[in-house]
C-alpha positions in Angstrom: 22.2 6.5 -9.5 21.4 9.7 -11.3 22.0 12.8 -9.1 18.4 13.8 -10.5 17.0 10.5 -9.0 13.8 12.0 -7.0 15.1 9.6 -3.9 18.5 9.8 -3.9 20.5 9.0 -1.0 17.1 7.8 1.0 15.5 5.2 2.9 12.1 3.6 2.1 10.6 0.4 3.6 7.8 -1.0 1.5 5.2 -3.5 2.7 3.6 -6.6 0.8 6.4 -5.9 -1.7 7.0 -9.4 -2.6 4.3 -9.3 -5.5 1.8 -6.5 -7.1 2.1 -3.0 -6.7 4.0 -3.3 -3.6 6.7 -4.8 -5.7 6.3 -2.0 -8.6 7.0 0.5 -5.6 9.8 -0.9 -4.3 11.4 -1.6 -8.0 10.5 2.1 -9.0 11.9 3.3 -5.8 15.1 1.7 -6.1 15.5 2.8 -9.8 15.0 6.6 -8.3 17.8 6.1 -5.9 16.3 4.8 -2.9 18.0 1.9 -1.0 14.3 -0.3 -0.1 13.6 -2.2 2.3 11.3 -5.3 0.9 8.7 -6.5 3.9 6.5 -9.5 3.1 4.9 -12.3 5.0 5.9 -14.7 2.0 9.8 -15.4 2.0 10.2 -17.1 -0.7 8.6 -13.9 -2.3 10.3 -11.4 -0.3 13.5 -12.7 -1.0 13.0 -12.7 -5.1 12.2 -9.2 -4.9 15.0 -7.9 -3.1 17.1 -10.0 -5.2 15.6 -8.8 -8.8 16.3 -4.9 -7.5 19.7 -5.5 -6.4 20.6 -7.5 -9.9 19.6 -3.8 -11.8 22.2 -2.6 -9.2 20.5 -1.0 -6.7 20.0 -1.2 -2.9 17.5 -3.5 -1.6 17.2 -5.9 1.7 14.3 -8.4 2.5 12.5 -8.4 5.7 9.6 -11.3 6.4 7.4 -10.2 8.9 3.1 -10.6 9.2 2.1 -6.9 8.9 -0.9 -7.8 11.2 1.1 -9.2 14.0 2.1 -6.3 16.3 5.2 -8.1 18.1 6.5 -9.2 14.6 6.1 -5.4 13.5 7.9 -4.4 16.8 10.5 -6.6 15.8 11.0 -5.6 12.1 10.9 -2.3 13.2 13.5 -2.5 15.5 16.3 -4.2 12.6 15.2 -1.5 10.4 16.6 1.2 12.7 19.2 -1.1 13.5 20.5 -2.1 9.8 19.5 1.7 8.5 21.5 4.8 9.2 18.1 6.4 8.8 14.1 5.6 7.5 13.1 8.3 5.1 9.7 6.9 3.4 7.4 4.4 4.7 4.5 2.4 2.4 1.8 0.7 4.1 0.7 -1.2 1.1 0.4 -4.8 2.2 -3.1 -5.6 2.7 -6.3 -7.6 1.3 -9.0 -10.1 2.4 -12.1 -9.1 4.3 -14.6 -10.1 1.7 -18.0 -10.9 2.5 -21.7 -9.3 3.7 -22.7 -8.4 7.6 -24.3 -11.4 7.7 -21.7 -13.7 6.3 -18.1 -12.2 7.9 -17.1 -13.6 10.7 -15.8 -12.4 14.2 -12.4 -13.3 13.1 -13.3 -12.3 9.4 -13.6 -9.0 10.4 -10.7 -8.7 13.0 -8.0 -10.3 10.3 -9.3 -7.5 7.8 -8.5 -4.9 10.1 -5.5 -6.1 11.4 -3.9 -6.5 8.0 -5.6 -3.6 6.9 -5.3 -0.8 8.9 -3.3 -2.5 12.1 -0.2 -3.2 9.8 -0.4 0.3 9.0 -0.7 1.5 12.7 1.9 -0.7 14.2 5.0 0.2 11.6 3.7 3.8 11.6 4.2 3.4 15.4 8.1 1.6 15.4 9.7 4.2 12.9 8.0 7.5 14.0 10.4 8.0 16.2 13.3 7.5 13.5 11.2 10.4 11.4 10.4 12.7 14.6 14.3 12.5 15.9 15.3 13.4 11.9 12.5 16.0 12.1 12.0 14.6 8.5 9.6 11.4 6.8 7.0 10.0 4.8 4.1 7.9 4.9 2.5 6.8 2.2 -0.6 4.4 2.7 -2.6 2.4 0.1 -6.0 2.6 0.6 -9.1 1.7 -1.7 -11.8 3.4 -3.7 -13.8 0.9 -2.1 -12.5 2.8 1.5 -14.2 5.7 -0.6 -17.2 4.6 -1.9 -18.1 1.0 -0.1 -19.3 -2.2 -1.8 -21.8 -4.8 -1.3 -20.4 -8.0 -0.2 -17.3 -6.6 1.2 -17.8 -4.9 4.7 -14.7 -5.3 6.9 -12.5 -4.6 3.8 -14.2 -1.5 2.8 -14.5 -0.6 6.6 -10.8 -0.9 7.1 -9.8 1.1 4.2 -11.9 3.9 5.2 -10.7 4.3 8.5 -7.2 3.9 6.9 -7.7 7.3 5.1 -8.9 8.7 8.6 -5.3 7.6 9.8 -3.6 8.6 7.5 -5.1 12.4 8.2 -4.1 12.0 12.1 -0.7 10.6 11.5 -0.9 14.1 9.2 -2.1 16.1 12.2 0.5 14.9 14.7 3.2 14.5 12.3 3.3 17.9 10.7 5.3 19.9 13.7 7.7 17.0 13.5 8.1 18.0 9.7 6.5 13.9 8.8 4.0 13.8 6.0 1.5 11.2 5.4 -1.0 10.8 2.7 -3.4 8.1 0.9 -3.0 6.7 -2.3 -6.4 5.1 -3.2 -6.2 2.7 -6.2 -9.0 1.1 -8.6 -9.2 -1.6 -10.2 -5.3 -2.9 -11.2 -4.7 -4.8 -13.6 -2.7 -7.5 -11.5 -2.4 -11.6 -11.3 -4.9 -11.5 -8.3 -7.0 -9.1 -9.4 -7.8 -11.2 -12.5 -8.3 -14.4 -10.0 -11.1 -12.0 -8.4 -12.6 -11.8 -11.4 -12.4 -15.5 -12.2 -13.9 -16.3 -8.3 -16.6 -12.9 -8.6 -19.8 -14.6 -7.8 -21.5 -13.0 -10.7 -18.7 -14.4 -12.8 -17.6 -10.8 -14.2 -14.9 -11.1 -16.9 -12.1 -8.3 -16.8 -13.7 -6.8 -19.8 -16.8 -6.5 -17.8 -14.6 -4.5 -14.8 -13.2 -2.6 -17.6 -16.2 -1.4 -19.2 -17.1 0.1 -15.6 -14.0 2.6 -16.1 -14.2 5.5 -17.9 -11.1 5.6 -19.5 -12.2 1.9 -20.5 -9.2 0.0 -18.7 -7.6 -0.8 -15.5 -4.1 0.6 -14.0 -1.0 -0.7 -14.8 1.0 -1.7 -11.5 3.6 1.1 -12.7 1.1 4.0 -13.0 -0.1 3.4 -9.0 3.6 3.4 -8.4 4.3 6.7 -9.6 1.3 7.8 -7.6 3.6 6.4 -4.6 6.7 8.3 -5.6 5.3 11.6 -6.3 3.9 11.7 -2.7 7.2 10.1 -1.3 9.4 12.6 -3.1 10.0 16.2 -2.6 8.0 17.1 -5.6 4.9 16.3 -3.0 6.6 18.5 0.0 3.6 20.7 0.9 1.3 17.9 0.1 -0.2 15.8 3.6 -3.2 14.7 4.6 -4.9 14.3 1.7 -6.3 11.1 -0.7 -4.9 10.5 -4.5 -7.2 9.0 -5.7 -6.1 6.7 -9.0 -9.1 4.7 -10.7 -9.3 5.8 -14.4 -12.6 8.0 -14.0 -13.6 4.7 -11.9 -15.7 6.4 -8.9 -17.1 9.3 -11.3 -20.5 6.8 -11.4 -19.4 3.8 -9.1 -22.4 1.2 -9.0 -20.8 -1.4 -6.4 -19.2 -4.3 -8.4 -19.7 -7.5 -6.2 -15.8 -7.5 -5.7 -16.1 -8.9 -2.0 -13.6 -11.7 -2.8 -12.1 -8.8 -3.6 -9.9 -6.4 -1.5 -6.8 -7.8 -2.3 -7.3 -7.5 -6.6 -8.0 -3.6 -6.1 -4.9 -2.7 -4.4 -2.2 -4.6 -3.2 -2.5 -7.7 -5.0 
């Protein structure tokens, strides 16, 4: 890699990177000199992804684990710092689900959202901090939601666990800043991805994307590459006095949010 390669010589592990814009971050990663770590629950995915980065000649491993299960976390986490020589960047970007009102989510509705969520989040934050604290160096990057933001009708345990996501992400902040480990929030729109356009096909109100897309102000949705690039700004050194804070990237999208009956939804808007 280029010496000018923003994450040269570094460590990144990247959740739900077997499709969407976890796998855009872990792609763009690798092509700016990090050596990734792919971690999906799907390893048929997983293992595609890793494969694609190494065949442009970079580093990349795959690692199946369910971001939601805390001994499975415990475990991945433990082969990371086993396999790695160190852990410089950390993306909590798989996530989704939760959709539904307060009268319609279930018990276990709710708890699944949360786990997957904002528990995923927690538990890998939780195995490698004490990779970054021992360094004195890392990053955390989470994906959150403008729906953690704003909230949406139909949609009450995703939108709840996004929200307290960016809340986490400003403690991990807190605690992590004498230890010299940021952590900051990348907040996404609508993305134009294969299951954000199944949301739309499955919306109850049978919105078409150009419906979504006339919502935006600047009258489209993201490409998975520009949410990535959110990603490695705030994993790079570029970003080093940057923590605690939410980027928000939605096209103008919460200037004069309405709600959107997304509840099917969590997954399309962000990691899908």
């Amino acid at each position: 890699m280029a010496g000018s390669a923003r994450l040269a010589g570094r460590t990144a592990v990247v959740t739900g990177a077997g499709s969407g814009i976890g796998l855009e971050i872990a792609r763009l990663f690798a092509a700016e000199g990090a050596s990734v770590v792919c971690l999906d629950r799907v390893r048929d995915a997983v293992e595609e992804a890793a494969r694609s980065i190494c065949a442009t000649g970079a580093i990349a491993q795959a690692l199946v684990a369910d971001v939601s299960d805390p001994a499975a976390v415990a475990a991945a986490g433990a082969r990371i710092v086993r396999d790695c020589s160190s852990v410089d960047v950390l993306v909590n970007n798989a996530g989704g689900g939760g959709a539904g009102s307060i009268m319609a989510v279930s018990v276990d509705g709710w708890r699944e959202a949360i786990d997957v969520n904002l528990g995923g989040a927690f538990y890998l934050a939780k195995a490698l901090w004490p990779v970054f604290a021992g360094q004195r160096r890392g990053v955390i990057v989470n994906n959150g939601s403008i729906m953690g933001l704003m909230g949406d009708m139909n949609s009450i345990a995703y939108c709840s666990a996004k929200a307290a996501l960016v809340g986490m992400t400003r403690c991990l902040a807190a605690d992590g800043a004498a230890y010299g480990i940021r952590a900051n929030c990348v907040c996404p729109g609508f993305v134009d991805t294969p299951a954000m356009r199944a949301v739309a096909a499955g919306s109850s109100v049978r919105r078409t994307i150009a419906d979504f897309e006339r919502s935006i102000p600047l009258g489209r949705m993201a490409r998975t590459r520009e949410v990535a690039l959110a990603f490695l700004f705030l994993a790079s050194d570029e970003a080093s006095y940057i923590t605690g804070t939410t980027l928000v990237v939605d096209g103008g999208a919460t200037l004069g949010y309405q709600g959107s009956d997304l509840s099917a939804a969590g997954a399309g808007l962000a990691e899908g």
